[in-house]
C-alpha positions as CSV (number, residue, x, y, z in Angstrom):
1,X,-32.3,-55.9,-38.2
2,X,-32.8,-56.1,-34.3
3,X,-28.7,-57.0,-34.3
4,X,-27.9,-54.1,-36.8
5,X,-29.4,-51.7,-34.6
6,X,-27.8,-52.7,-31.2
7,X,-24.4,-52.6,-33.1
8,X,-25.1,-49.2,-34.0
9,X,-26.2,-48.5,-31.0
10,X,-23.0,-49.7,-29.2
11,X,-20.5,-48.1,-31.7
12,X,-22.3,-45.0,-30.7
13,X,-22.0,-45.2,-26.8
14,X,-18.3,-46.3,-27.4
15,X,-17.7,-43.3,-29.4
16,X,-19.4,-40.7,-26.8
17,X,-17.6,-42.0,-24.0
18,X,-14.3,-41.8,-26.0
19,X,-15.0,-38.4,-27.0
20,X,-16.6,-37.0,-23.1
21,X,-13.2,-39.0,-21.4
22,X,-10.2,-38.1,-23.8
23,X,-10.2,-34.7,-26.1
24,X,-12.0,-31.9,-24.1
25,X,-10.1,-33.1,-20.7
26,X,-7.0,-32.9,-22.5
27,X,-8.1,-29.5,-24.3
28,X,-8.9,-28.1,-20.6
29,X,-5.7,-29.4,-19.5
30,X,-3.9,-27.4,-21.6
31,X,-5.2,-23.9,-20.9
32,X,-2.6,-22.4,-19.1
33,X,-3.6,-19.2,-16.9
34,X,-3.7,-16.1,-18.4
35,X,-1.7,-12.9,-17.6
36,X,-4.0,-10.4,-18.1
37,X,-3.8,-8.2,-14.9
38,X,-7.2,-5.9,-14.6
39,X,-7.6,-3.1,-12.4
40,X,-9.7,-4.9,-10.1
41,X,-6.5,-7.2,-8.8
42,X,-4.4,-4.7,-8.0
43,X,-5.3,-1.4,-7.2
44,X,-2.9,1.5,-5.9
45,X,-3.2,3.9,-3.3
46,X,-2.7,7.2,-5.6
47,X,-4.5,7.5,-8.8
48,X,-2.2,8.3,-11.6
49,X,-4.4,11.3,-12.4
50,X,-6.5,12.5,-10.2
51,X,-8.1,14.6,-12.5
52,X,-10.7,13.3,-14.6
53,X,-10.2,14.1,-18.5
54,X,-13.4,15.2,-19.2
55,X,-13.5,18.4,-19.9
56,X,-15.8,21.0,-18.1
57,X,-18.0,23.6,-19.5
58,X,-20.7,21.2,-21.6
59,X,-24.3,20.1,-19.6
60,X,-23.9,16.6,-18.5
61,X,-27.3,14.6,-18.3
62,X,-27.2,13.0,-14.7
63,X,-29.4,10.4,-13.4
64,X,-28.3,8.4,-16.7
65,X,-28.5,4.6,-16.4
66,X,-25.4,3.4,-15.5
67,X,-23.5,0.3,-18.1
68,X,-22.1,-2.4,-16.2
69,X,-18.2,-1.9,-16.7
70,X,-16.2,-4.4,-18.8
71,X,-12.5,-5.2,-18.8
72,X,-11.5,-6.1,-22.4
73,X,-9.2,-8.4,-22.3
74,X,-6.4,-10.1,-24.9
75,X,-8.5,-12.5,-26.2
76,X,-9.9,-14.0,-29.7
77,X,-13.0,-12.7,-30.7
78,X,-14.3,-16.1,-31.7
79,X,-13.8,-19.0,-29.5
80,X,-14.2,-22.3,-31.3
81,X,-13.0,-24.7,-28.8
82,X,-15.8,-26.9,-26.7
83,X,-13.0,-27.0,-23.8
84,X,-13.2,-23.1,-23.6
85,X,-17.0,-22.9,-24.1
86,X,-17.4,-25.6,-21.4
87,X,-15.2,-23.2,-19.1
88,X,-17.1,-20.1,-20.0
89,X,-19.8,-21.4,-18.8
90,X,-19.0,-22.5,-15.2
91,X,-16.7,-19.5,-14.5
92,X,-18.7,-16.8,-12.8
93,X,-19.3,-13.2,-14.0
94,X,-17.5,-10.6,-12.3
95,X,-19.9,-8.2,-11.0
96,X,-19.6,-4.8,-11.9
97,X,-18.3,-2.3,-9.2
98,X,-21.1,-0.5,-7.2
99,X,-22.2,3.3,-8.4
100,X,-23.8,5.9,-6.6
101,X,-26.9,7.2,-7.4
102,X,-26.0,11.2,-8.6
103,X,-29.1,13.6,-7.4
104,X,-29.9,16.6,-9.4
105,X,-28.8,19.8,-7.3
106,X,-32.3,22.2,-6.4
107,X,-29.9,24.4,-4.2
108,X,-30.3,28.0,-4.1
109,X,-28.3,30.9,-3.4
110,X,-29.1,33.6,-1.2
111,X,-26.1,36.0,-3.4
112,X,-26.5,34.4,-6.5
113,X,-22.8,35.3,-8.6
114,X,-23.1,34.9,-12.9
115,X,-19.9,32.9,-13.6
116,X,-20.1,33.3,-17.4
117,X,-20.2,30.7,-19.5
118,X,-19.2,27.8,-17.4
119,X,-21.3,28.0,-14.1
120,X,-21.8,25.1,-11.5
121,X,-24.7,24.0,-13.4
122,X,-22.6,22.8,-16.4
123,X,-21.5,20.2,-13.5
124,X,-22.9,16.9,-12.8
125,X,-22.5,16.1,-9.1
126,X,-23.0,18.9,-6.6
127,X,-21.9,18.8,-2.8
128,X,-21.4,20.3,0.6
129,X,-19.4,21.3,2.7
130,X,-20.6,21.4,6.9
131,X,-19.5,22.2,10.5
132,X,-20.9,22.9,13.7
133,X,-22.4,26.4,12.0
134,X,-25.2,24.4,10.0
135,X,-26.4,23.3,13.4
136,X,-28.6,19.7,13.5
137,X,-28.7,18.8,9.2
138,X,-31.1,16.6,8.5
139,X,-29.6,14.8,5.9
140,X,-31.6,12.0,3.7
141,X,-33.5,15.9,3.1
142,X,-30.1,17.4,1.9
143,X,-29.0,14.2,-0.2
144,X,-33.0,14.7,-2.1
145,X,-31.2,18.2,-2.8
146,X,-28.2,17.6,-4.6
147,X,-25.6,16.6,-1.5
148,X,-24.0,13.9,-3.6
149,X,-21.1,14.4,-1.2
150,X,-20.1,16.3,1.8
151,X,-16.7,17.2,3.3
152,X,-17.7,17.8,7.0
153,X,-15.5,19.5,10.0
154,X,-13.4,17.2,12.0
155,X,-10.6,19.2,13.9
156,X,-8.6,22.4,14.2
157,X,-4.9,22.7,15.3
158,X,-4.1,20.5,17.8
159,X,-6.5,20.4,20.3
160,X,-10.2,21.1,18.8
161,X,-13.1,18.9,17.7
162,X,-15.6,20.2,16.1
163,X,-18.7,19.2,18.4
164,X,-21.1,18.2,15.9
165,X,-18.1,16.0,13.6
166,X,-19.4,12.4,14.7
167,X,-23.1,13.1,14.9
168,X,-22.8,14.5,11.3
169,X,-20.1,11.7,10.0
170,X,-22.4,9.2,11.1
171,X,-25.9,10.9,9.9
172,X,-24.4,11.3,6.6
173,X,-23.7,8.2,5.9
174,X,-26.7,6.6,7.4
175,X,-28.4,9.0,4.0
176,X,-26.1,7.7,1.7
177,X,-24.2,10.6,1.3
178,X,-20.6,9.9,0.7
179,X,-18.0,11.9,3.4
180,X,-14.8,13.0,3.9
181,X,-13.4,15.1,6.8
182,X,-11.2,18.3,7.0
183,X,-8.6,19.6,9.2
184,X,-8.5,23.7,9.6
185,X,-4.2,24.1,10.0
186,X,-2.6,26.2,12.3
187,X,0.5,27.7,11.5
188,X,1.4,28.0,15.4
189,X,1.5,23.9,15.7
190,X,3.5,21.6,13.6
191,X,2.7,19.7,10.4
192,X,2.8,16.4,12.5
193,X,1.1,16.7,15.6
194,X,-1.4,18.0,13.6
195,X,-1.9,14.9,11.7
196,X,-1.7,13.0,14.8
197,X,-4.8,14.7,16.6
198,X,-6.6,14.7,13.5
199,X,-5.8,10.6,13.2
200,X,-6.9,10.2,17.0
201,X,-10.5,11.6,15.9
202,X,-11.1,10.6,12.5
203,X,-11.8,7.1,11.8
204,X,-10.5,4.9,9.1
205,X,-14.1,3.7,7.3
206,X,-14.7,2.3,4.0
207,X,-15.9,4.0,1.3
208,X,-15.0,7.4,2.8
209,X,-13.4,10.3,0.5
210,X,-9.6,11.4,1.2
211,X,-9.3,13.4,4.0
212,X,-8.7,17.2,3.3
213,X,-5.5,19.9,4.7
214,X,-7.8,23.6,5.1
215,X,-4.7,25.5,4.4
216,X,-5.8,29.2,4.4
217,X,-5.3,32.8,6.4
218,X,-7.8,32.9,9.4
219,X,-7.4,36.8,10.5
220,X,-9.6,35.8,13.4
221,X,-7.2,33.5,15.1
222,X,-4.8,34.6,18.1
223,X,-2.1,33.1,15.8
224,X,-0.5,36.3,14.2
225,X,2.0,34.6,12.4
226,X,3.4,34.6,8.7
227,X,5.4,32.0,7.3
228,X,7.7,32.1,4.7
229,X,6.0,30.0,1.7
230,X,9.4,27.7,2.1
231,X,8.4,26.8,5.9
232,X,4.1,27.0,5.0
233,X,4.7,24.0,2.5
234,X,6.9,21.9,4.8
235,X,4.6,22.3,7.2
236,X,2.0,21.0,5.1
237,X,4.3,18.5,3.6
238,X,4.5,17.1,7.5
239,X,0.9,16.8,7.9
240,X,0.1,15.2,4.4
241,X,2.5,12.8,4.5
242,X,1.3,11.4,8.2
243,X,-2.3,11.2,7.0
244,X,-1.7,9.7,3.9
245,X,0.3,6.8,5.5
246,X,-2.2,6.2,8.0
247,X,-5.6,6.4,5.6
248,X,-3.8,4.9,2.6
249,X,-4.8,7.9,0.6
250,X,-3.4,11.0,-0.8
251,X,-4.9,14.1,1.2
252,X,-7.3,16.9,-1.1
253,X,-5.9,20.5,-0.5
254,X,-8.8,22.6,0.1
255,X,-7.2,27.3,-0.1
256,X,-8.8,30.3,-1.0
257,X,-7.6,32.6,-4.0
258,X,-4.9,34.7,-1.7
259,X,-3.3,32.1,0.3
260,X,-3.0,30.0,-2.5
261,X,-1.0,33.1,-4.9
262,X,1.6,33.9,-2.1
263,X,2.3,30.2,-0.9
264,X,1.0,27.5,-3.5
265,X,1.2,28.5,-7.1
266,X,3.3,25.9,-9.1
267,X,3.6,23.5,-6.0
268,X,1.9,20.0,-5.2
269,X,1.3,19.2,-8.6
270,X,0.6,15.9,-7.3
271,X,-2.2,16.5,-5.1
272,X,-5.6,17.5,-6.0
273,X,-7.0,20.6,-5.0
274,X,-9.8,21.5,-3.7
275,X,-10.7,25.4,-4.4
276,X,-13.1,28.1,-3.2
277,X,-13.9,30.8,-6.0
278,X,-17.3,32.7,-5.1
279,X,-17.0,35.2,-7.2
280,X,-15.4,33.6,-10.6
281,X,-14.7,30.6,-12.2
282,X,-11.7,28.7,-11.0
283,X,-9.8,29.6,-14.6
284,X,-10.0,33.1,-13.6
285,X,-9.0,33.1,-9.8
286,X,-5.5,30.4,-10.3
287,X,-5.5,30.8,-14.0
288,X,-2.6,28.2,-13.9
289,X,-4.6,25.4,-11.9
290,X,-6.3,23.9,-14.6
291,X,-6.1,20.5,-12.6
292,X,-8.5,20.9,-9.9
293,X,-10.6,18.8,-8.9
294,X,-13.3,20.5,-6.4
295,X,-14.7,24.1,-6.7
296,X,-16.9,25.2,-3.6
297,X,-18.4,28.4,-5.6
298,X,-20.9,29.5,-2.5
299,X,-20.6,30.1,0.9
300,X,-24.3,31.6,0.4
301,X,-26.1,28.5,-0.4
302,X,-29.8,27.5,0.6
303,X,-31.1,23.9,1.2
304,X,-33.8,22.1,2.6
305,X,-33.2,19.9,5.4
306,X,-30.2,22.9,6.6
307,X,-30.8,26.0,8.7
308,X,-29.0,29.4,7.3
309,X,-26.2,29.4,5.0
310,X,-24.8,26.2,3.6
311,X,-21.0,26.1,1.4
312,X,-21.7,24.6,-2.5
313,X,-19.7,22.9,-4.1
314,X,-19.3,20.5,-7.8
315,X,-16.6,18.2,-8.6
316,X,-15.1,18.6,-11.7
317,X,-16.0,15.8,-14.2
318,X,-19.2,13.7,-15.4
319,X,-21.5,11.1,-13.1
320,X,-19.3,8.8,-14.9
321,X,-15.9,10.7,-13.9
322,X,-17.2,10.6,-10.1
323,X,-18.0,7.2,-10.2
324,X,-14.4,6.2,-11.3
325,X,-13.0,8.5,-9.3
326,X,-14.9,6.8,-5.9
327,X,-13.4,3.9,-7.3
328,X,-10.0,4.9,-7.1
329,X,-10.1,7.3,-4.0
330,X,-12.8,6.3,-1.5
331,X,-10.9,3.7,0.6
């Protein structure tokens, strides 16, 4: 009995160490790597579509907890093989890109404007827009409001700075706000030392949003001159193309109703725009800009943690859409 037993005993240790030194190493030597690219490996500089394909004019919930994101890949959905279960198990999970917490908006509006039936309400992530004007912002206060982004003054022309740009650039995203920075264009200076002077003050930092052109008519400014819409888009053209080289993104286009009708309609389908309409939704004011992507529908607007009048603004799409989107754009 004692002999049957170690004989049995010995078959089975031979038999485990056959199995642990021969068909799963061969089984692992045979997986050959896969060619399954994901986003995550390569990524480019310009979204496809800037736009996010949700549509707008239906509530979104915000403040939702967010999924983890998962790539599906070409694979089985079974896996039977002990080779590829073993290798399951010591490859790491990818973790899942980081999302920002979307506030609810509590702004008010000192002219309050009905829009119909799409308002800024029907929008998930509401923003701001700042300059010297707004004075010192308190800003972890304006985040608690519903600043879920801000675009904040950098430079005019050639030769300004806004004073309070770095102070604010800083502040903001010390709150957690996410920032990007706007150039006001003369039409006296060229398209490229333009860029140049705006490059020389705005700094390249992660996570920030594309920087933004201000193309509009300033009837204030000593400039009294009117392009052609030929020599206003090359202009622009210059400028764009200098700052997207240099940040690695494609610039936002931020115009006003008139401006855009005598210089922009039916050009720069490739950019996304960025566009004030206080008085109507954007459908109504560039009925054939259906592809916007920001609409700043105050100038009016009341916070806490500002002083006076604050610009509003919502970007077009779900907490979901934004989130994708700051994957793709934020550099």
């Amino acid at each position: 009995m004692l002999h049957t037993r170690f004989s049995a005993a010995l078959l089975a240790s031979i038999l485990v160490v056959g199995c642990s030194t021969g068909s799963s190493f061969d089984a692992l030597s045979g997986i050959k790597p896969s060619r399954e690219t994901t986003s995550s490996i390569a990524r480019p500089l310009v979204p496809a579509a800037a736009v996010p394909t949700a549509e707008v004019g239906y509530p979104v919930v915000s403040n939702a907890s967010p999924e983890a994101a998962v790539t599906s890949l070409a694979e089985p959905d079974r896996i039977d093989s002990p080779a590829l279960q073993q290798v399951a198990m010591v490859v790491p999970s990818r973790p899942a890109a980081p999302r920002d917490t979307v506030h609810r908006q509590r702004f008010r509006d000192a002219k309050p404007v009905s829009f119909g039936r799409v308002t800024p309400q029907h929008h998930a992530v509401h923003g701001v827009d700042v300059s010297r004007w707004q004075g010192k912002i308190d800003w972890s206060t304006l985040r608690s409001q519903g600043a879920n982004f801000a675009f904040i003054k950098a430079t005019d022309g050639g030769d300004h700075l806004d004073p309070t740009f770095h102070r604010n650039w800083k502040d903001a995203a010390d709150a957690g706000v996410r920032r990007g920075a706007y150039h006001f264009f003369y039409w006296c200076r060229t398209g490229a030392e333009q860029a140049e002077w705006f490059i020389r003050n705005v700094p390249k930092t992660p996570g920030a949003l594309p920087p933004v052109i201000d193309v509009e008519y300033n009837h204030q400014s000593r400039c009294k001159t009117r392009h052609s819409p030929k020599v206003v888009r090359e202009k622009m053209q210059a400028f764009m193309d200098r700052v997207e080289r240099h940040y690695g993104q494609r610039p936002i286009i931020y115009t006003a109703p008139d401006f855009y009708a005598d210089n922009l309609r039916g050009h720069f389908k490739d950019y996304p725009f960025w566009l004030r309409s206080v008085a109507a939704h954007p459908s109504v004011r560039y009925p054939n800009r259906t592809d916007w992507m920001f609409w700043q529908y105050s100038g009016t607007g009341l916070s806490k943690g500002v002083t006076g009048h604050i610009d509003l603004n919502v970007f077009r799409g779900s907490e979901a859409d934004w989130n994708k989107w700051l994957a793709r754009a934020a550099r």
